[in-house]
mmCIF file as Biopython writes it, N, C-alpha, C and O atoms, coordinates in Angstrom:
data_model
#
loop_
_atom_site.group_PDB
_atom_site.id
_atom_site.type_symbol
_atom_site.label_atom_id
_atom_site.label_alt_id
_atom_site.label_comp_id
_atom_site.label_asym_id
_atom_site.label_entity_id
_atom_site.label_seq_id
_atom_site.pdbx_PDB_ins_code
_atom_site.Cartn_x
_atom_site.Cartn_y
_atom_site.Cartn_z
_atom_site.occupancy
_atom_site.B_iso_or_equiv
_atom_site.auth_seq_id
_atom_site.auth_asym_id
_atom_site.pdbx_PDB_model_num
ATOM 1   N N  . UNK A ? 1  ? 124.987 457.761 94.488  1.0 0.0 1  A 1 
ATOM 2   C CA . UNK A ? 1  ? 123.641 457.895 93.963  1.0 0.0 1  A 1 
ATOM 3   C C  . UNK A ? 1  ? 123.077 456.490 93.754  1.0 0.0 1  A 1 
ATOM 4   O O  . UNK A ? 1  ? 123.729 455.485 93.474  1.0 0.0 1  A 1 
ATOM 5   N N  . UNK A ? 2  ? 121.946 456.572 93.911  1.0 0.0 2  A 1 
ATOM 6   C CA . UNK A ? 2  ? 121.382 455.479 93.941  1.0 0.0 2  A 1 
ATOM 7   C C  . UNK A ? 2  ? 120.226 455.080 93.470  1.0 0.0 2  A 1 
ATOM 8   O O  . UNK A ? 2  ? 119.317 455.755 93.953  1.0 0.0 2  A 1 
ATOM 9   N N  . UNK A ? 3  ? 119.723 453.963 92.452  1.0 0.0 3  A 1 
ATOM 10  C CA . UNK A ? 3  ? 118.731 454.498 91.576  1.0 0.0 3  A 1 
ATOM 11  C C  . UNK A ? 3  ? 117.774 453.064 91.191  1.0 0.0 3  A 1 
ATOM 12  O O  . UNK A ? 3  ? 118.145 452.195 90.401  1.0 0.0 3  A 1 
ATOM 13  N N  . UNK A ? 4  ? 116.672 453.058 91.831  1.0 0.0 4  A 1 
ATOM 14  C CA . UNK A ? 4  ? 115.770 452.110 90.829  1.0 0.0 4  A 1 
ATOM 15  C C  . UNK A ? 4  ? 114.428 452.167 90.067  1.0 0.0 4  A 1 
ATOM 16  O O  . UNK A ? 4  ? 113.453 452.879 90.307  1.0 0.0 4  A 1 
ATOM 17  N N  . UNK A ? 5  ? 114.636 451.088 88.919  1.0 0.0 5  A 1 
ATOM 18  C CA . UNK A ? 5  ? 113.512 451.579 87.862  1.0 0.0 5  A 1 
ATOM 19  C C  . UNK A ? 5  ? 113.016 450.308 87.881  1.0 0.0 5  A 1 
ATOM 20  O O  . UNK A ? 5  ? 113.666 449.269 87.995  1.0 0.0 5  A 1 
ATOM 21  N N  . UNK A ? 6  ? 111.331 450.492 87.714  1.0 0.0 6  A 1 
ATOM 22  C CA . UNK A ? 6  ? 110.457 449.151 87.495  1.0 0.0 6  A 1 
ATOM 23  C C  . UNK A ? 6  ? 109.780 449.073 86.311  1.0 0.0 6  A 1 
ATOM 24  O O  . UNK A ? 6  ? 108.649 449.528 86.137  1.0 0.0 6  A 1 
ATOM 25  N N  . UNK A ? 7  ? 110.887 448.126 84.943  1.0 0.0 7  A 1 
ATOM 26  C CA . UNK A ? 7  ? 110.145 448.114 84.264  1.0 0.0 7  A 1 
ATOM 27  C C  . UNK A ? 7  ? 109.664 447.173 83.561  1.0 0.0 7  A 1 
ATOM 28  O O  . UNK A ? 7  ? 109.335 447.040 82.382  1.0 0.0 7  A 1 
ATOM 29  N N  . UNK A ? 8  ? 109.679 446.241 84.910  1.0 0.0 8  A 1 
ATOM 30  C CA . UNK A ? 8  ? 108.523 444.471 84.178  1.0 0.0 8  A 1 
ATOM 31  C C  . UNK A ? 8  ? 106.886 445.192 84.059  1.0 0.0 8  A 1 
ATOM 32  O O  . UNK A ? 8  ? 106.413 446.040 84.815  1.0 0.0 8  A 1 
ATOM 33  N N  . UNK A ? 9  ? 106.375 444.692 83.128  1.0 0.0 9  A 1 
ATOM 34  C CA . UNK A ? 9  ? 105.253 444.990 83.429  1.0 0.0 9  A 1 
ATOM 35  C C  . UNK A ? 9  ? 104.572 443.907 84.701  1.0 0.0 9  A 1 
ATOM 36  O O  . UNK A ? 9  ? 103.717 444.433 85.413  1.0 0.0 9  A 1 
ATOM 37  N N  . UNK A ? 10 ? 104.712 443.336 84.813  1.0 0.0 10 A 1 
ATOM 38  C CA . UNK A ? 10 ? 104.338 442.196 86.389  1.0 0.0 10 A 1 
ATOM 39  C C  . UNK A ? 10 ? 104.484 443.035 87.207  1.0 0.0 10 A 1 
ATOM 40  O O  . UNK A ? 10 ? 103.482 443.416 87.811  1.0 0.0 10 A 1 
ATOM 41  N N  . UNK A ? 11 ? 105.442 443.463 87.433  1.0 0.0 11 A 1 
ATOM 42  C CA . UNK A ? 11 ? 105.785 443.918 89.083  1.0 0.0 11 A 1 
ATOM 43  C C  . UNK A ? 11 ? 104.849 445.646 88.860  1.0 0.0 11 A 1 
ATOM 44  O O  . UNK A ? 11 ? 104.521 446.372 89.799  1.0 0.0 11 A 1 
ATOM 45  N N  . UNK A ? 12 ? 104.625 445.904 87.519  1.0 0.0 12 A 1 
ATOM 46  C CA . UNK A ? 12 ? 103.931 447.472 87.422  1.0 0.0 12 A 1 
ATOM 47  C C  . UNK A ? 12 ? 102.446 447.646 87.296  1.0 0.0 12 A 1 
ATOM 48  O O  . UNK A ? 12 ? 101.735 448.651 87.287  1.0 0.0 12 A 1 
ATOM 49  N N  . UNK A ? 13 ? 102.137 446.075 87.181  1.0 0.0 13 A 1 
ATOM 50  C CA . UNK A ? 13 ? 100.267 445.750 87.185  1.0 0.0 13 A 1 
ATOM 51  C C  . UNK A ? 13 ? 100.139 445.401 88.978  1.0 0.0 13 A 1 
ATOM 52  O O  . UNK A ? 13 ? 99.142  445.818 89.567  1.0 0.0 13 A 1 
ATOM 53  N N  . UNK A ? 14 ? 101.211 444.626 89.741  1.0 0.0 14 A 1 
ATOM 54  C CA . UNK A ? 14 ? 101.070 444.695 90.522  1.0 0.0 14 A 1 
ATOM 55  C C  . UNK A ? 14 ? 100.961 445.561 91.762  1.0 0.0 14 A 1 
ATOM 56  O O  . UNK A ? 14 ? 100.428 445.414 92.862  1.0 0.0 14 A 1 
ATOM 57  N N  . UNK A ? 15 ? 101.836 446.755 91.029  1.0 0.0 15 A 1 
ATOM 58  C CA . UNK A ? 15 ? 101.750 447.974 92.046  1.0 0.0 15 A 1 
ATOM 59  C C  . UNK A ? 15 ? 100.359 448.969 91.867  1.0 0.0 15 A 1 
ATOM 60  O O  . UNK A ? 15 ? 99.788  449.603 92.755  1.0 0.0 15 A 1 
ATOM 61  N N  . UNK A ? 16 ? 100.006 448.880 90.368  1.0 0.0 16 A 1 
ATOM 62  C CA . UNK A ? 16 ? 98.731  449.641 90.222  1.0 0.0 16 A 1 
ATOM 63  C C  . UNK A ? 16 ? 97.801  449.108 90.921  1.0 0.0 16 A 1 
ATOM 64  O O  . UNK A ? 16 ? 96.959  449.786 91.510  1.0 0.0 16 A 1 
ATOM 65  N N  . UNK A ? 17 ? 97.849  447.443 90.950  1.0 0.0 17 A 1 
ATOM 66  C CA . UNK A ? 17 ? 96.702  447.172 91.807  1.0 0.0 17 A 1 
ATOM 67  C C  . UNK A ? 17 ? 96.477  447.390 93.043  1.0 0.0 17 A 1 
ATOM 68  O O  . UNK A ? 17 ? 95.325  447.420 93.475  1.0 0.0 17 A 1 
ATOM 69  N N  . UNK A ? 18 ? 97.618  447.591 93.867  1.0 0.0 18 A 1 
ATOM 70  C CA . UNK A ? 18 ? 97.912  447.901 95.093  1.0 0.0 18 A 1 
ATOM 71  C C  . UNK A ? 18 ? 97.178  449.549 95.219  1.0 0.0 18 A 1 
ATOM 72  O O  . UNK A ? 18 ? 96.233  449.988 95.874  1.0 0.0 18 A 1 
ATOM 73  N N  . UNK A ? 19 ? 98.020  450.083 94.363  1.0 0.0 19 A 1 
ATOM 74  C CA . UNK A ? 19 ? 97.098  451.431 94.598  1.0 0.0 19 A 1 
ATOM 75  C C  . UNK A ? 19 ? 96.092  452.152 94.204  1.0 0.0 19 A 1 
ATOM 76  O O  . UNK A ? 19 ? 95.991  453.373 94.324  1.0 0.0 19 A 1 
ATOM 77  N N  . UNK A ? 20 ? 95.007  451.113 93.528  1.0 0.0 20 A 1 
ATOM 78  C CA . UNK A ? 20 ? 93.532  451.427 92.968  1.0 0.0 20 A 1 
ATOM 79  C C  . UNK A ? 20 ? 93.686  450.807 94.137  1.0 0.0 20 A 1 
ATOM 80  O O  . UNK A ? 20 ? 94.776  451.259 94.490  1.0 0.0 20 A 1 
ATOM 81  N N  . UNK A ? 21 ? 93.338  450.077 94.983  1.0 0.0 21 A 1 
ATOM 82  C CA . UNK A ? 21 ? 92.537  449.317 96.369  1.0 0.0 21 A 1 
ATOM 83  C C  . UNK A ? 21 ? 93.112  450.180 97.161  1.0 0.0 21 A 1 
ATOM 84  O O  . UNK A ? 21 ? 92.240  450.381 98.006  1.0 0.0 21 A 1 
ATOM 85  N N  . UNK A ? 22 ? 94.419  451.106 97.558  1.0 0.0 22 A 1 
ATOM 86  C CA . UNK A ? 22 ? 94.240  451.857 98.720  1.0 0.0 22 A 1 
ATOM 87  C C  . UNK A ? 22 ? 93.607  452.808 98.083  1.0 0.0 22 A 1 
ATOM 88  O O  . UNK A ? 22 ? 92.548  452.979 98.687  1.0 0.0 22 A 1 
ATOM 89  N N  . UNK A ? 23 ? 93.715  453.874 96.750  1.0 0.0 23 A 1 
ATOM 90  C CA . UNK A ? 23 ? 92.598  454.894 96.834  1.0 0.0 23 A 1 
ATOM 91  C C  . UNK A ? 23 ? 91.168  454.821 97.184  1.0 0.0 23 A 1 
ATOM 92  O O  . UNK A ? 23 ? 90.548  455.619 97.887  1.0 0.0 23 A 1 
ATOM 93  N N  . UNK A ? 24 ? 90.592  453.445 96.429  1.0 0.0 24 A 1 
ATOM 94  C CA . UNK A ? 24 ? 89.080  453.232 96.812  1.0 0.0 24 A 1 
ATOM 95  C C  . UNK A ? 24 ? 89.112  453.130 98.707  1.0 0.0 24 A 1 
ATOM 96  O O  . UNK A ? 24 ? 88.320  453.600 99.524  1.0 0.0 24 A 1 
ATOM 97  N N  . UNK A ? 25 ? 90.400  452.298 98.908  1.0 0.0 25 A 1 
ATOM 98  C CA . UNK A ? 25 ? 90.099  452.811 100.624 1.0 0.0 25 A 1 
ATOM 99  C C  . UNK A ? 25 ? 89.776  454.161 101.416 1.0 0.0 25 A 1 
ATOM 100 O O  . UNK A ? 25 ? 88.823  454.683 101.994 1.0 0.0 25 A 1 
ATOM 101 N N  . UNK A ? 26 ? 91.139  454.433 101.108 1.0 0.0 26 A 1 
ATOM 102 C CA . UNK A ? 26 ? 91.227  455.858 102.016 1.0 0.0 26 A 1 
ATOM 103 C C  . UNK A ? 26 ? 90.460  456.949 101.276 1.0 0.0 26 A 1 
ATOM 104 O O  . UNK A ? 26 ? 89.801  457.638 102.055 1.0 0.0 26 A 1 
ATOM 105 N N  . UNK A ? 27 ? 90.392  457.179 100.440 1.0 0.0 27 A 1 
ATOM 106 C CA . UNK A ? 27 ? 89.804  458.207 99.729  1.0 0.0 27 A 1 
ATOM 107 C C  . UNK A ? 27 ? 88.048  458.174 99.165  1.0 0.0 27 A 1 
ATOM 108 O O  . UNK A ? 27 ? 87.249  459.109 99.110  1.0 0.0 27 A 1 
ATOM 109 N N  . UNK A ? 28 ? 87.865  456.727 98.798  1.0 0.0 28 A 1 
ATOM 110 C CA . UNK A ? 28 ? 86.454  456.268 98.458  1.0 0.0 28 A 1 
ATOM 111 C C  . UNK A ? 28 ? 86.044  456.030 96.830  1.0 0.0 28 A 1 
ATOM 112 O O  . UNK A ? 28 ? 84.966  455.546 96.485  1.0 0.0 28 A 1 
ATOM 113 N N  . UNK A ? 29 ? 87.304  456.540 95.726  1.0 0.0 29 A 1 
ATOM 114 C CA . UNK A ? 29 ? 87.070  457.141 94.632  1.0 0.0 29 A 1 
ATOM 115 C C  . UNK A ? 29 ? 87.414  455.768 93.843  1.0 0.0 29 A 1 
ATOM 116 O O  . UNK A ? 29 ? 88.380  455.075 94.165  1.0 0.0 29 A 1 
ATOM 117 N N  . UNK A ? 30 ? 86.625  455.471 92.887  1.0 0.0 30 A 1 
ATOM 118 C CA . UNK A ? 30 ? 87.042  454.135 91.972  1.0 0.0 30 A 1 
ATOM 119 C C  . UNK A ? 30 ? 87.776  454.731 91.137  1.0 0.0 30 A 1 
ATOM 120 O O  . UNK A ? 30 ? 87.334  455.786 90.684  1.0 0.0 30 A 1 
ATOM 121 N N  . UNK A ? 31 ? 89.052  454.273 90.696  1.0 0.0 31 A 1 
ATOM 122 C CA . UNK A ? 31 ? 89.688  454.832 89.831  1.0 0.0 31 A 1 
ATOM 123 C C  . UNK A ? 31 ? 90.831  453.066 89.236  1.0 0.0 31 A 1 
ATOM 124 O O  . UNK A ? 31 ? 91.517  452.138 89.664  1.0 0.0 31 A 1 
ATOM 125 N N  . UNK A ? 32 ? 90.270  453.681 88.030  1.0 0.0 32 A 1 
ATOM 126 C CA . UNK A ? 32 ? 91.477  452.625 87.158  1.0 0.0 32 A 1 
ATOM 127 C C  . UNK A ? 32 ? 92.747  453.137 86.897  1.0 0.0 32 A 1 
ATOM 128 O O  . UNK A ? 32 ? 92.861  454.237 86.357  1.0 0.0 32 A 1 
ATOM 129 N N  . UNK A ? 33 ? 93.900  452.341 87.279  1.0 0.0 33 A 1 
ATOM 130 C CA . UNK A ? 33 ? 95.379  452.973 87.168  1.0 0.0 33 A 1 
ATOM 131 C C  . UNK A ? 33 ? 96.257  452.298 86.110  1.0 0.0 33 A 1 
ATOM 132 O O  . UNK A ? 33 ? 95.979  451.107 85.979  1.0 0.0 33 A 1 
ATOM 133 N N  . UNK A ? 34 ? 96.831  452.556 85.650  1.0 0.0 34 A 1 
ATOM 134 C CA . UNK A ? 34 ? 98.054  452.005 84.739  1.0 0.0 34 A 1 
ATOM 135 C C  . UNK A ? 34 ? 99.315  452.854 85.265  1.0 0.0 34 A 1 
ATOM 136 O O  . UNK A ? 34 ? 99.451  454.072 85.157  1.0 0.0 34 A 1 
ATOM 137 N N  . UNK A ? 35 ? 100.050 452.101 85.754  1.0 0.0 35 A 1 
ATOM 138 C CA . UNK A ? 35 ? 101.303 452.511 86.246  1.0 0.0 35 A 1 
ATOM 139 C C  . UNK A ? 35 ? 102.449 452.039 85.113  1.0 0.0 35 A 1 
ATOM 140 O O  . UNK A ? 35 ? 102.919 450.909 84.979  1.0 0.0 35 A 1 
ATOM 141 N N  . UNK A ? 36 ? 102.778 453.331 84.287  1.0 0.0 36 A 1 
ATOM 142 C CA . UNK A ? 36 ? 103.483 453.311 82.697  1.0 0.0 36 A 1 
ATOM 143 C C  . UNK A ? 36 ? 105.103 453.184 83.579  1.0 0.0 36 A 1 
ATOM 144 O O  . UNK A ? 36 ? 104.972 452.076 84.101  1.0 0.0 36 A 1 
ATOM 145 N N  . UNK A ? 37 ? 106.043 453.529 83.868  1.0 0.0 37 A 1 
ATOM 146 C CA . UNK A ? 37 ? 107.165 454.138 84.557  1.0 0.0 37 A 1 
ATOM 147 C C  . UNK A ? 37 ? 107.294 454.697 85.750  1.0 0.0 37 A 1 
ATOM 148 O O  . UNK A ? 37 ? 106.558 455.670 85.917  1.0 0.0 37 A 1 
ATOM 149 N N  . UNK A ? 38 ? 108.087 454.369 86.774  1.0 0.0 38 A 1 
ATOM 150 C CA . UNK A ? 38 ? 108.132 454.321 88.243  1.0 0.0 38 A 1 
ATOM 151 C C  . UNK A ? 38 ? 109.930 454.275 87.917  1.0 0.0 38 A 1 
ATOM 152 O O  . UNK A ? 38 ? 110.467 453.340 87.324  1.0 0.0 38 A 1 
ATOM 153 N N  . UNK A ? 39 ? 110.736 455.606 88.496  1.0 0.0 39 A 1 
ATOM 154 C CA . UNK A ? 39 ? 111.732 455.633 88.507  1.0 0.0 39 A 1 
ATOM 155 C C  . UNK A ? 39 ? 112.051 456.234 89.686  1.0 0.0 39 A 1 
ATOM 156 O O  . UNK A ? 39 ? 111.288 457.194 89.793  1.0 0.0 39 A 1 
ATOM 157 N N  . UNK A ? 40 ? 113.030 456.153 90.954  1.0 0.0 40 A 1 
ATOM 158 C CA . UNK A ? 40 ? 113.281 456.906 92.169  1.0 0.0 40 A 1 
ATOM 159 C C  . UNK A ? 40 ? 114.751 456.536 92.119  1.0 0.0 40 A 1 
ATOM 160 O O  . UNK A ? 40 ? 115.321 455.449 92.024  1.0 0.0 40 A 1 
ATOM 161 N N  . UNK A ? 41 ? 115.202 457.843 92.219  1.0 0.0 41 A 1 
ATOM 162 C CA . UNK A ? 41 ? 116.810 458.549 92.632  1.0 0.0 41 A 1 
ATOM 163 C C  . UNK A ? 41 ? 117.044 458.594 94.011  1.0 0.0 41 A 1 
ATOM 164 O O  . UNK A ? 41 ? 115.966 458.780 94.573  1.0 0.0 41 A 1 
ATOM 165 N N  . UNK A ? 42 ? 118.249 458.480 95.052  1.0 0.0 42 A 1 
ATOM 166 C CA . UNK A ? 42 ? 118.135 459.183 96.217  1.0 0.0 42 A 1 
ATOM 167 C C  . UNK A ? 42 ? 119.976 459.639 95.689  1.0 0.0 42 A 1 
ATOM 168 O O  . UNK A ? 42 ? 120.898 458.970 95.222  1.0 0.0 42 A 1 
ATOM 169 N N  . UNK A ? 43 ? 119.866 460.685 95.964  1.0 0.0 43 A 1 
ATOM 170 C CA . UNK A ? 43 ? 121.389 461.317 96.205  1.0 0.0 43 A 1 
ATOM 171 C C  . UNK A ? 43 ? 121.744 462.505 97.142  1.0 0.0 43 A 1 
ATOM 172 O O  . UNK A ? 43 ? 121.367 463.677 97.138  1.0 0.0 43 A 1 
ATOM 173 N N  . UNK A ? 44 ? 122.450 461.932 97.811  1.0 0.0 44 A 1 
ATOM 174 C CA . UNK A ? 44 ? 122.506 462.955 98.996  1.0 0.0 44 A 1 
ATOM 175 C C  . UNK A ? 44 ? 121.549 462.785 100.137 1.0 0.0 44 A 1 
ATOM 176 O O  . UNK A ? 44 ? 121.386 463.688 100.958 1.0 0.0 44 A 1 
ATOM 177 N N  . UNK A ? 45 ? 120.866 461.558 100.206 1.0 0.0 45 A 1 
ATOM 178 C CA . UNK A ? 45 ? 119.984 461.788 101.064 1.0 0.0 45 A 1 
ATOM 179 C C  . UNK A ? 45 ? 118.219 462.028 100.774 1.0 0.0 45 A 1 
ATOM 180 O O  . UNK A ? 45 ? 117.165 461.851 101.384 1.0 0.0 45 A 1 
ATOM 181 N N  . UNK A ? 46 ? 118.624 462.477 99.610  1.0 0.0 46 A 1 
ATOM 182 C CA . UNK A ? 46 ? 117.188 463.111 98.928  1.0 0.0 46 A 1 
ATOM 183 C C  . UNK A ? 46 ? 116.901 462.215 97.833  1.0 0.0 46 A 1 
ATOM 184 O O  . UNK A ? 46 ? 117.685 461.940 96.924  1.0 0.0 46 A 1 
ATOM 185 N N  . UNK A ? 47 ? 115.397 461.656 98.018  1.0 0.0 47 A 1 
ATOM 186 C CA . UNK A ? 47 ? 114.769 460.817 96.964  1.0 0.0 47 A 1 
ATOM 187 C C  . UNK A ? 47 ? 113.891 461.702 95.223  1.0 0.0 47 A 1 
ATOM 188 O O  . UNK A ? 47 ? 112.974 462.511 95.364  1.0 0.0 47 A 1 
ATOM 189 N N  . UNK A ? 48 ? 113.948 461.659 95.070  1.0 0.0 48 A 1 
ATOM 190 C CA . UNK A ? 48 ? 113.222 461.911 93.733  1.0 0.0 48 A 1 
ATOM 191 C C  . UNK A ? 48 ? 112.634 460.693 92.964  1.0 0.0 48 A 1 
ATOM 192 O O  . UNK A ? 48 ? 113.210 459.647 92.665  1.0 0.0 48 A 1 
ATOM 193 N N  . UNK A ? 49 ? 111.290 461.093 92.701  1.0 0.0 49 A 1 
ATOM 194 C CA . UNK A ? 49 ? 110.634 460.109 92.412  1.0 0.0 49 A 1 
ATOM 195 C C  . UNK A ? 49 ? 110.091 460.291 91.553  1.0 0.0 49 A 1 
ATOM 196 O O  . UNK A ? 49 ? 109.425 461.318 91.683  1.0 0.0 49 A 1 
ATOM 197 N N  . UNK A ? 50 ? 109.927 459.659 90.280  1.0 0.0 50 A 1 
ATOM 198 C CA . UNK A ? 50 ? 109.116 460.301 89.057  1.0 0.0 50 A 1 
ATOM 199 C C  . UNK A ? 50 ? 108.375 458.874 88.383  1.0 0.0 50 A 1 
ATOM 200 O O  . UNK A ? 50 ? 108.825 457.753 88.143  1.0 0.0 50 A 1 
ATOM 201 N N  . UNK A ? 51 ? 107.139 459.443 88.221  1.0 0.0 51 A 1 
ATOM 202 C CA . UNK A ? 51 ? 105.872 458.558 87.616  1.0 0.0 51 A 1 
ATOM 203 C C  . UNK A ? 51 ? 105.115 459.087 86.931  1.0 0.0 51 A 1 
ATOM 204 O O  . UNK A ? 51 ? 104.570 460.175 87.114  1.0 0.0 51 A 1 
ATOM 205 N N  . UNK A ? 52 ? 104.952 458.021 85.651  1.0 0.0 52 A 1 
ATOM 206 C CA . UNK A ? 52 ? 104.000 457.888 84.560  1.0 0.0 52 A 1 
ATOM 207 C C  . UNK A ? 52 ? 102.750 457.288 85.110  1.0 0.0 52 A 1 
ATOM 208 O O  . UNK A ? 52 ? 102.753 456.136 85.544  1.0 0.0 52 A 1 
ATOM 209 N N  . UNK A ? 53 ? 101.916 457.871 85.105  1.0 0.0 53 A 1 
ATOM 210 C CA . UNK A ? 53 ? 100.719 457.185 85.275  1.0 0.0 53 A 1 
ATOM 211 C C  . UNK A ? 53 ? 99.321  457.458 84.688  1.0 0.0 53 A 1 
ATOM 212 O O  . UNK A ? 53 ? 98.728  458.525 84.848  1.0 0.0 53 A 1 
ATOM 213 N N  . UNK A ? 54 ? 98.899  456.528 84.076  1.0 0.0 54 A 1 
ATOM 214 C CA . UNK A ? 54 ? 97.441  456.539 83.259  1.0 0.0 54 A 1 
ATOM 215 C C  . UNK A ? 54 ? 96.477  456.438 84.257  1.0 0.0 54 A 1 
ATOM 216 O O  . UNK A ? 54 ? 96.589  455.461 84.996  1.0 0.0 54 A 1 
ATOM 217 N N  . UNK A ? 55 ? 95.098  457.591 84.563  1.0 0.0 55 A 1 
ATOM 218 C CA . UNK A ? 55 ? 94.184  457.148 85.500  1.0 0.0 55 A 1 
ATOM 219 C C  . UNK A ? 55 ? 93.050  457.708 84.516  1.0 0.0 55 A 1 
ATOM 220 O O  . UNK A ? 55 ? 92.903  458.773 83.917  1.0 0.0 55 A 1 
ATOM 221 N N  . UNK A ? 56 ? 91.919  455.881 84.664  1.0 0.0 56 A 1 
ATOM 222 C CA . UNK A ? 56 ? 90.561  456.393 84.042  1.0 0.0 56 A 1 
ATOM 223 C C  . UNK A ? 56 ? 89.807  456.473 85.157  1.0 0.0 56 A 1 
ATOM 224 O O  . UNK A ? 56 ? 90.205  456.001 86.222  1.0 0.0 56 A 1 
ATOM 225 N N  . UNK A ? 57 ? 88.331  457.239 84.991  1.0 0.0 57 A 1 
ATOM 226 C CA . UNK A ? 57 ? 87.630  457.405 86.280  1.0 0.0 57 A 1 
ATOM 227 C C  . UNK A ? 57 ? 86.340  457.925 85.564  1.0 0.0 57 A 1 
ATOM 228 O O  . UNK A ? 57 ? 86.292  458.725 84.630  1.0 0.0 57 A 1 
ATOM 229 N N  . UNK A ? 58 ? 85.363  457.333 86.167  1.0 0.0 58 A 1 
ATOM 230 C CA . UNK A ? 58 ? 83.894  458.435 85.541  1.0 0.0 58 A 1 
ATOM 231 C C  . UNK A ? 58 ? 84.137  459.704 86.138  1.0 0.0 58 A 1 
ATOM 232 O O  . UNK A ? 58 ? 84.909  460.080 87.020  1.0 0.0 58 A 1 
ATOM 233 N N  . UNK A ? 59 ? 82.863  460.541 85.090  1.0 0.0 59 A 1 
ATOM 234 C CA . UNK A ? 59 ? 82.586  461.817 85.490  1.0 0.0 59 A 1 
ATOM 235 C C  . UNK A ? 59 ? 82.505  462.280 86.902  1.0 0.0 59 A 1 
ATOM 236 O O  . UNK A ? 59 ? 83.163  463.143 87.484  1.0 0.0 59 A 1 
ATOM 237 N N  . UNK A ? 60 ? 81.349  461.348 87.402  1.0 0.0 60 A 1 
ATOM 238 C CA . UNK A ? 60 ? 80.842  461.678 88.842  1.0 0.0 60 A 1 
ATOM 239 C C  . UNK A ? 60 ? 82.219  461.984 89.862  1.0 0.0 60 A 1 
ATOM 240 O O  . UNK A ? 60 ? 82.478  462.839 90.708  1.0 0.0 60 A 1 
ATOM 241 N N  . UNK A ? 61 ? 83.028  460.654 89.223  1.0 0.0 61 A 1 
ATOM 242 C CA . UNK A ? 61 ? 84.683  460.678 90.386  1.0 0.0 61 A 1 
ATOM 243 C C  . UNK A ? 61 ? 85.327  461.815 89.927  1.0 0.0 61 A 1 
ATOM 244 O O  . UNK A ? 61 ? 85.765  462.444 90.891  1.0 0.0 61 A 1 
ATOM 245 N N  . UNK A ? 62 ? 85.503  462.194 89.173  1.0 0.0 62 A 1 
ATOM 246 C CA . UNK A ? 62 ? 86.187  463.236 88.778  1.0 0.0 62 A 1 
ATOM 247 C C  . UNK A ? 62 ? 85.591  464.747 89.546  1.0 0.0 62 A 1 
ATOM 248 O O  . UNK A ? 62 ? 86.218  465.715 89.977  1.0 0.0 62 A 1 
ATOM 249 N N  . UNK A ? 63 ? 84.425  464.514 89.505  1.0 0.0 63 A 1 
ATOM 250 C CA . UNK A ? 63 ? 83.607  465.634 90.004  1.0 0.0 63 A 1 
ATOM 251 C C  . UNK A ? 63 ? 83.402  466.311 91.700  1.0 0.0 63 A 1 
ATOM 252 O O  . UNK A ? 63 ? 83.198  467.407 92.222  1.0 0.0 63 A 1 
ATOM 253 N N  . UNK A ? 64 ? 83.652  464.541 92.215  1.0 0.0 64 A 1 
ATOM 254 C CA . UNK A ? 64 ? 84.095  464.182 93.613  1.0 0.0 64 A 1 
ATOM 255 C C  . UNK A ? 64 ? 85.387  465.127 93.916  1.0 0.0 64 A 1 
ATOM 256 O O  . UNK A ? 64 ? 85.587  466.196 94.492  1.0 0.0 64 A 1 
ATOM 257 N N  . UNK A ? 65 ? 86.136  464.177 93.232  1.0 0.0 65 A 1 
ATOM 258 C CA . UNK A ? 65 ? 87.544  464.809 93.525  1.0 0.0 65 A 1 
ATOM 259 C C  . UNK A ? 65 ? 88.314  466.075 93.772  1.0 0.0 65 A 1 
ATOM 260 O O  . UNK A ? 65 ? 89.155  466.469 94.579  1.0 0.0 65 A 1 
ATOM 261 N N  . UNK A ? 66 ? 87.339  466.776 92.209  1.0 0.0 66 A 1 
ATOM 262 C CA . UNK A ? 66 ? 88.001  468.133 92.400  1.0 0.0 66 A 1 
ATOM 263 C C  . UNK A ? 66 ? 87.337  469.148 93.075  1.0 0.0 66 A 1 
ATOM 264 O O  . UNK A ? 66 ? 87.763  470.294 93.216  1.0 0.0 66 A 1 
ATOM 265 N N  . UNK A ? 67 ? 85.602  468.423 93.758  1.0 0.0 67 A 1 
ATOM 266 C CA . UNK A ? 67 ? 85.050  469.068 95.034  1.0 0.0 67 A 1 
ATOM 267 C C  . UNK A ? 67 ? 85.919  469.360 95.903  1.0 0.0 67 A 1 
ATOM 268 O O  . UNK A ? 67 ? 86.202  470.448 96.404  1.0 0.0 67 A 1 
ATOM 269 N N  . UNK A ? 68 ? 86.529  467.874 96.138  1.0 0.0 68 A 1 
ATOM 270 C CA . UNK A ? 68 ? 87.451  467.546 97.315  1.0 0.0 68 A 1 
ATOM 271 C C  . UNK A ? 68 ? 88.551  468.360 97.963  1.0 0.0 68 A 1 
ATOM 272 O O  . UNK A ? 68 ? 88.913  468.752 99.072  1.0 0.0 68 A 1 
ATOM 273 N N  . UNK A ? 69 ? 88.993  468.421 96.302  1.0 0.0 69 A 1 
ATOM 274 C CA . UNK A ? 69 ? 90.664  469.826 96.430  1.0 0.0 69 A 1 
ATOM 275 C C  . UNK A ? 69 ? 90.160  471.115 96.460  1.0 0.0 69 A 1 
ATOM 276 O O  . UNK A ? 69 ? 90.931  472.025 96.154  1.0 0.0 69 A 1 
ATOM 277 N N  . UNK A ? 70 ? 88.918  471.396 96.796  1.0 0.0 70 A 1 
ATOM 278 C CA . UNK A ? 70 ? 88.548  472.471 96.327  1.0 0.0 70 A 1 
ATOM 279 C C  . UNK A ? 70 ? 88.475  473.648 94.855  1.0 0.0 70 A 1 
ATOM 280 O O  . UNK A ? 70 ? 88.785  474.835 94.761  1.0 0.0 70 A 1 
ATOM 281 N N  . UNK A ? 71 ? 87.904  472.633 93.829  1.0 0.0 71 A 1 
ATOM 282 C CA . UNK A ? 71 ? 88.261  473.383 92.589  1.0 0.0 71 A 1 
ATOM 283 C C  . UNK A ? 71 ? 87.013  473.001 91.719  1.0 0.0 71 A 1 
ATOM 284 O O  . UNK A ? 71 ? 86.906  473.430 90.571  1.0 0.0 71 A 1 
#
């Protein structure tokens, strides 16, 4: 089993930032992230991945979004 956890906050501001700039890419949606806990298992082959994550966003994005998923 095999297991890593990220919990500098450096390396966890750096990943949020990474992925507020691909959502506003691919998706279009401004969204502020706080990435709290980022833990991934693989055993057997199989990853498990579990995340804390804080997301703020205006109304309008929110409104976008769950157009989006259909809801």
């Amino acid at each position: 089993m095999d297991e890593m956890k990220i919990n500098s906050k450096f390396l966890r501001n750096l990943i949020a930032k990474f992925v507020k700039r691909e959502v506003k890419k691919k998706a279009g949606y401004e969204v502020d992230i706080q990435l709290n806990e980022f833990t991934a298992t693989v055993t057997d082959g199989t990853a498990h991945v579990h995340l804390n994550i804080d997301a703020e966003l205006g109304k309008d994005e929110l409104t976008k979004l769950l157009a989006a998923i259909g809801l």
